[in-house]
Structure formats: C-alpha cells, structure tokens
N, C-alpha and C positions, 0 to 999 in steps of 0.2 A: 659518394662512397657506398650509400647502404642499397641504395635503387640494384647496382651489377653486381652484391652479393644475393642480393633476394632472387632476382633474374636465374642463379645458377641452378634454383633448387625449385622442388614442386608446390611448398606452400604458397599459397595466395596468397596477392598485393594485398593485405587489410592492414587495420591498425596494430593488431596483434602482432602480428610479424613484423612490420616496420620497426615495432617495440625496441624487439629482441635483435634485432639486427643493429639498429643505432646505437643501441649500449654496447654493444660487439665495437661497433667502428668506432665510437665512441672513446672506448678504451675503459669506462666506468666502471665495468662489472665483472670482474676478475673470474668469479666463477663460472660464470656464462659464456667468458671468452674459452676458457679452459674447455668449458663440456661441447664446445659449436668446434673448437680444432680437433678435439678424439675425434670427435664423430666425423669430421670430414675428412681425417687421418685415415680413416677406415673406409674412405669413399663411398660415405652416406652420404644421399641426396633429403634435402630436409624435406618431409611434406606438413601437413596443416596437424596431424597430431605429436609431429617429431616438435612443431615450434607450440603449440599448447603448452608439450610437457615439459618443454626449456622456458619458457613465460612462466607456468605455475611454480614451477621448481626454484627458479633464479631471479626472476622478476615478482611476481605478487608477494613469495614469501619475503623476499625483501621490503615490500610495504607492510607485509605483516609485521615485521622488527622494527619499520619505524613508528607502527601506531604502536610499540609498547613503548617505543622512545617518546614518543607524544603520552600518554599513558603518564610515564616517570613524571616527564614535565609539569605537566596539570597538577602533581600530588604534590610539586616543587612549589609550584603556586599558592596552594592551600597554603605551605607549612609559614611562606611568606605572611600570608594576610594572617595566619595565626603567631607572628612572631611583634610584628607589626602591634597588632594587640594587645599584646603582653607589654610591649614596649609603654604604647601609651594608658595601658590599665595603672602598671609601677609609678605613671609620671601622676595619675589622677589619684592613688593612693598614700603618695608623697604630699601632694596638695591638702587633702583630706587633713592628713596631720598638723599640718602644716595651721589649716582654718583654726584647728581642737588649740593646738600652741597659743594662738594669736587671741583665741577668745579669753583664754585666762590670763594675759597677760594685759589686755582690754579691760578684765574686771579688775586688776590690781594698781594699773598707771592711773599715776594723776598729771602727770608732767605733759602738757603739749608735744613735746618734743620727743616725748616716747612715743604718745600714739602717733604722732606724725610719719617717726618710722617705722612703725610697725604696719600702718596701712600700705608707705612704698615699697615693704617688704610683700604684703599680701599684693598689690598688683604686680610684684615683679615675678610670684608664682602665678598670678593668674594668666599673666601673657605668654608663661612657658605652657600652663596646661594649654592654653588656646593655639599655640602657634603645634604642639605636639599631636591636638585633636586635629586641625586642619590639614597636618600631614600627615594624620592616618586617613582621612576622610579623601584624600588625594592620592594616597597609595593603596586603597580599595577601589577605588574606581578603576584605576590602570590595570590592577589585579583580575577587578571583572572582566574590563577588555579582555586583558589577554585570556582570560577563561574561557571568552567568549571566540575568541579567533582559534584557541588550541581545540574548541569544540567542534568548529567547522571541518577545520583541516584533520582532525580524527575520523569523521564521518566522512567525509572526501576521500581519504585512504580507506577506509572502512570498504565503500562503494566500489573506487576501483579496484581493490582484489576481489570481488564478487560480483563482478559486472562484464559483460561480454562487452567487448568497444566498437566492435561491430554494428550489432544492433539493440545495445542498447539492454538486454533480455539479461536474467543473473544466468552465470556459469554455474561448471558442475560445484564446486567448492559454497558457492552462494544457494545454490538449490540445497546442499549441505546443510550449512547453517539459517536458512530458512526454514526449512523440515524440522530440526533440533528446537530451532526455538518457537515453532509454533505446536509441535508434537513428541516431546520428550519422550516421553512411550511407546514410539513408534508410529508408522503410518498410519491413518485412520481408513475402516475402510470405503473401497473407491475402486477408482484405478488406475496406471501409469500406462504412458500410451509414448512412445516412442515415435517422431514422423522423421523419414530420413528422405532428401535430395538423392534423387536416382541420376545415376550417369554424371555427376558434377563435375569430378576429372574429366570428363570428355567435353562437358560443356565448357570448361576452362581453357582447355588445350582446343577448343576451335574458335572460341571468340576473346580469349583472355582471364586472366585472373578479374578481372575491375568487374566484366559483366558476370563473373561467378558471384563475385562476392555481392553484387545488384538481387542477384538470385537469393540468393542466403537471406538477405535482408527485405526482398520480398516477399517469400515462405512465410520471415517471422510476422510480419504483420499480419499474414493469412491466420496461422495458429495463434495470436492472439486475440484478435479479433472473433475468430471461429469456435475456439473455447471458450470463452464467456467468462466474465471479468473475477469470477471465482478460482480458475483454476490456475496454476503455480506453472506458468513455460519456462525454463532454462533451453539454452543451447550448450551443449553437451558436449560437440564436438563438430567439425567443420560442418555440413549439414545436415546435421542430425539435432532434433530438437525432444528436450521431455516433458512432458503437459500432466500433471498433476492433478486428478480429476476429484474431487473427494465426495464422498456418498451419491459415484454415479455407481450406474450397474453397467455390466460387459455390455448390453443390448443399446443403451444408450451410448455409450463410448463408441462403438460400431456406428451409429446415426451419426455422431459429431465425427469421425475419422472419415467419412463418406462425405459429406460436406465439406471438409478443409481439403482433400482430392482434388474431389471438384474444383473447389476456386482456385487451386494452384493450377490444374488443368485448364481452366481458362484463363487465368493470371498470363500475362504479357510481355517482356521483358524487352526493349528494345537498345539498341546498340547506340552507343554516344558516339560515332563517328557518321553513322549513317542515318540515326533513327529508323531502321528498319527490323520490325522484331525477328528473335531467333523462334526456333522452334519450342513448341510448347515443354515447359519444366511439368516433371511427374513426383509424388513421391510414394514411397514404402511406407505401412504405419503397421508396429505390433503392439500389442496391448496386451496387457496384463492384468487380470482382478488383485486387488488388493484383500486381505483381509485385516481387523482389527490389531494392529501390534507389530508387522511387518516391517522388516528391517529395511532401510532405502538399497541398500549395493543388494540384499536379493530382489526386489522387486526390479530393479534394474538387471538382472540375470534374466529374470524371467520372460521383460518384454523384449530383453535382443534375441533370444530365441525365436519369439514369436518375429522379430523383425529380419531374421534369417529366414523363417519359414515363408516372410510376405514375399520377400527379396527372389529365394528360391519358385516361387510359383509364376514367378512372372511379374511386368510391368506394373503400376500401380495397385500393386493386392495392399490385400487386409488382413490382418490375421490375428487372430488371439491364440494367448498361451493354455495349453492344457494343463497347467500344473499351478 
C-alpha cells in the first residue's frame, strides 16, 4: 500500500518518507492523513521538503507528546517508591511503639504467662515489620527497573525526533536543541558553512530514488569525516547539510570546504543493479562567519545567500557571505 503511494510523488524512497506514508496507509495518524489529502486535493506532488515538513509537523511532534507522556510517567514512579515508603516508615513507627509498650510491661509482669504473651505478641509485630520491609525492598527494585526502562525509551524518543534516519546525522530541530544547550548565548564565534548536492533531482529521476538517497548518505560521510570530529553536521534538508565550525576563521573554512569538494568529486557511487558507477556527484558550499552571540536562523540566512551565490556562479563553487 505505501510503496505506490510514494511512487506518485517526488520525494525520495528513504526512511523519512516511508514514515509518513505508512501512518497515512496505516490509518494511525489522523492529522497527517488530513494534511497529505489537502495537499493532494490541491494536486500537490510531495517532494523531500513537502514530506520533512509533514514528519516534523505530525510525526516527530508526536514523539515529542509522547516523551512528555514518558516524562508524567517516571514522576508516577517516584510518587510510588515514595508512597511505598511512607507505607512501610508508619508500619516501622508502629513497631517502635509497640517495642516502648512491651518494655514496660516486661518490667512490671511477673507471671510466665504474661511474658510469654507479650513476646508472641513482639514476634507477631516483628514478622509484619519484616514481611512489610521485604516488600518495599521488592517494590524498589521493580520501581528501579522500570525507571530504568522509562529512561531508555525517553532517550530513544528523545533521539529520534532529532535524528535524520537517513544517515544517521541530527536534523534541523536536533542541530536546534544541540546549539541551545551547548551555547545559550548564542553562537560562538566560528562559522556555518552550508554543503548542498548539486543536480540531485536529476540524479534521482535518471537512476532512482535508492541511488539518490546512496548519494546523500555518501556526502554525509564525506562532511563528517572532512570536518573534523569537532564540528556539529546536521542535514538540513534533502541534500543540503550544515557543518558548524566553531573558532574557525572564513580562510580555513574555505581549506576544509575545498577538501570535502574534492572528495565528493572523487567519491563514487555505483548502481545496485549493475554495479557500474554513475557520473561523478558535485556539491555547492556557502559559508558564513560567525560572530560572538549570533542567532542560529540568522546565521543560517546568511550562509544560504552565500549558497545561492555558489549555486548561481556555477558547478562546484564556493562562496562566502559578505554580510
């Protein structure tokens, strides 16, 4: 069912789209269904940023609702293990009194038959304190389990709404809140450098979606491998990737934009039906300087400028922003 709804439309065969499609066929996702019939009401053909902005929209923020449902849960847990406690605090504080009673009436019996029951009395509180600690000591531990299972599956959601599924690399949303929580402040300065896949529609539409998306995921290896284990890659948008450079200068950024060119221009791509490769992938790269305090959406203004101006001069250019 989702394979000859995807077929109709221009985004690529990836995992993204397949997403968004099977909850459609699926019937799960009401919202999604709703906004994928307007659209095609209106004889829109989806491409790779029509189905981004239907995943971010309908899909990820839905995992974002469920990490607060995971969120509630966890705090559900606590209130357990602190209820739990309270439970057997009251039973150990009944005990307590219980000992205080028994000692005075210890100094006052003389009779056998008092102390006798007075001690089957003290064991018959000591095997409730014991049976009441054992089962809090056994509903702390399941408590931890699951503390410990609702923490994974937080961070599993967590990752995939910030995570490209593609290759692996954080999205724009994830390059967001990576920025935010490494640089409150703002950008430090540096500089953002935009690489973008030249011709990828074409390369799609002559050897397939599968070998586009081969491309994509080859790129990203190139750009992170070629920026150096420091610098912050997202992919952005079908291929278009943003490399995050921090206390480079424009003249070095220029060196490393030169070098990922290169290896993408000699990078190889070859076809699964034939193994014979296609023609060599090229990309666009514009860059931006950073300065101290800079907002993420302007520096990202800045370097697609610069990525219109590489675009506009021709094949493989380079370009920085003047602004």
């Amino acid at each position: 069912m989702v394979l000859p709804l995807m077929s109709r439309h221009k985004a690529a065969f990836n995992p993204l789209s397949y997403a968004v499609w099977y909850e459609y066929s699926a019937g799960m996702n009401r919202p999604l269904h709703a906004a994928i019939d307007a659209r095609t009401a209106r004889g829109e053909l989806l491409d790779d940023a029509a189905v981004q902005e239907l995943f971010d929209q309908y899909v990820a923020m839905r995992d974002i609702e469920s990490t607060a449902k995971l969120r509630v849960r966890i705090q559900e847990v606590v209130d357990e293990v602190g209820s739990a406690t309270t439970a057997a605090s009251v039973e150990v504080g009944r005990y307590n009194t219980g000992l205080g009673s028994a000692q005075q009436k210890l100094q006052q019996a003389h009779d056998p038959q008092a102390v006798a029951s007075l001690i089957d009395g003290l064991m018959g509180d000591t095997s409730r304190v014991l049976e009441r600690t054992t089962q809090l000591e056994q509903d702390l531990k399941a408590t931890a389990q699951e503390a410990r299972r609702l923490g994974l599956e937080l961070e599993t959601a967590r990752g995939q709404a910030q995570t490209d599924p593609l290759t692996g690399l954080l999205n724009r949303r994830g390059l967001e809140v990576d920025v935010a929580g490494h640089h409150p402040n703002g950008l430090p300065r540096g500089v953002l450098m935009l690489v973008d896949i030249e011709h990828l529609e074409t390369l799609a539409a002559q050897y397939g979606h599968l070998l586009a998306d081969r491309a994509i995921a080859a790129v990203a290896q190139i750009v992170v491998s070629t920026a150096g284990i420091t610098a912050r890659v997202a992919r952005l948008a079908s291929g278009e990737f943003g490399v995050l450079l921090s206390g480079t200068s424009p003249q070095v950024a220029m060196e490393q934009a030169a070098r990922i060119r290169t290896a993408v221009e000699k990078c190889r791509i070859r076809r699964q039906d034939s193994e014979a490769p296609v023609e060599s992938v090229s990309v666009a790269i514009g860059i931006a300087p950073l300065t101290e305090g800079d907002a993420l959406d302007a520096a990202l203004r800045r370097a697609e400028l610069a990525l219109r101006e590489a675009h506009a001069g021709g094949a493989s250019r380079i370009a920085v922003s003047s602004s």
